[in-house]
N, C-alpha and C positions, 0 to 999 in steps of 0.2 A: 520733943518737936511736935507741934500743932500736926492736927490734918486737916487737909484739905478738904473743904466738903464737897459734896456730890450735887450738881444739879444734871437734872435732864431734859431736854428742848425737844419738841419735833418740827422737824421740816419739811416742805418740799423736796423734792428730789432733785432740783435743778438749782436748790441752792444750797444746799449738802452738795452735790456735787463742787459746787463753786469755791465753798468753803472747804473743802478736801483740797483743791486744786490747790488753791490760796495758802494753806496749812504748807502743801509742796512745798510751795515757791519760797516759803520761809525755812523750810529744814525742820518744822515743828509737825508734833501731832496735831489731829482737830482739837483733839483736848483741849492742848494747849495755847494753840492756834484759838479757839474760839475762848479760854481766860482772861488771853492777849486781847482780843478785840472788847471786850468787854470791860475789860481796866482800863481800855484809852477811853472806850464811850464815856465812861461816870467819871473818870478823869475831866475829860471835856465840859461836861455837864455842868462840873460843877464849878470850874475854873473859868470857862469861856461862856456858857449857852446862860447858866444863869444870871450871873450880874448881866447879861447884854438884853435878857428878859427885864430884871428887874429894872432896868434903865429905862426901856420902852415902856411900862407901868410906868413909872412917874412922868414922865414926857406924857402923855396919854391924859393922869390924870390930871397933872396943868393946863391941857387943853380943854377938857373937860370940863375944868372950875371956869376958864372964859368963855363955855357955851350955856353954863345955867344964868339962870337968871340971881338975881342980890339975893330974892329971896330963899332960893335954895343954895347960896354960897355957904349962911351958915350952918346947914344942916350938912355941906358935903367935906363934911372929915373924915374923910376915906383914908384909910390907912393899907398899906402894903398888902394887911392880911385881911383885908374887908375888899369884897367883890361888887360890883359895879352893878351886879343885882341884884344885892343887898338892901341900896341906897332906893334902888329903885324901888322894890319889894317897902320899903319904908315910906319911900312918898307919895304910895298909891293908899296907903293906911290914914294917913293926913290928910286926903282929899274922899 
């Protein structure tokens, strides 16, 4: 059987406390209580928050290619993993 491994956090006091309370209210240790909360965040993360990012990126960069000009339409192949001031860091080089 795997083990678990150990991480260790620090908090405020008033949100350890919260997170105690919260632990309560489930029947669970913090421990546990705070593994739980953290397997639904990256859960989330990566099921909800990113496609809905990566969605906004493309929406974005469509708008984007209709505010340059022709001339810079061909140079703006921006893709997913290329940042927006990248393109820009490149057309200050050209001028």
């Amino acid at each position: 059987m795997a083990r678990d491994a150990k991480v260790m956090i620090r908090l405020h006091e008033d949100v350890k406390n919260e997170l105690q309370a919260s632990a309560e209210e489930y029947g669970l240790s913090m421990s546990a209580f705070g593994a739980f909360v953290i397997g639904q965040y990256l859960r989330n993360q990566k099921k909800v928050q990113a496609p809905l990012i990566d969605s906004l990126k493309t929406g974005m960069l469509e708008a984007m290619k209709d505010m340059v000009s022709d001339e810079d339409k061909a140079d703006l192949q921006i893709t997913m993993d290329e940042s927006i001031k990248d393109f820009l860091s490149r057309k200050a080089q050209r001028q």
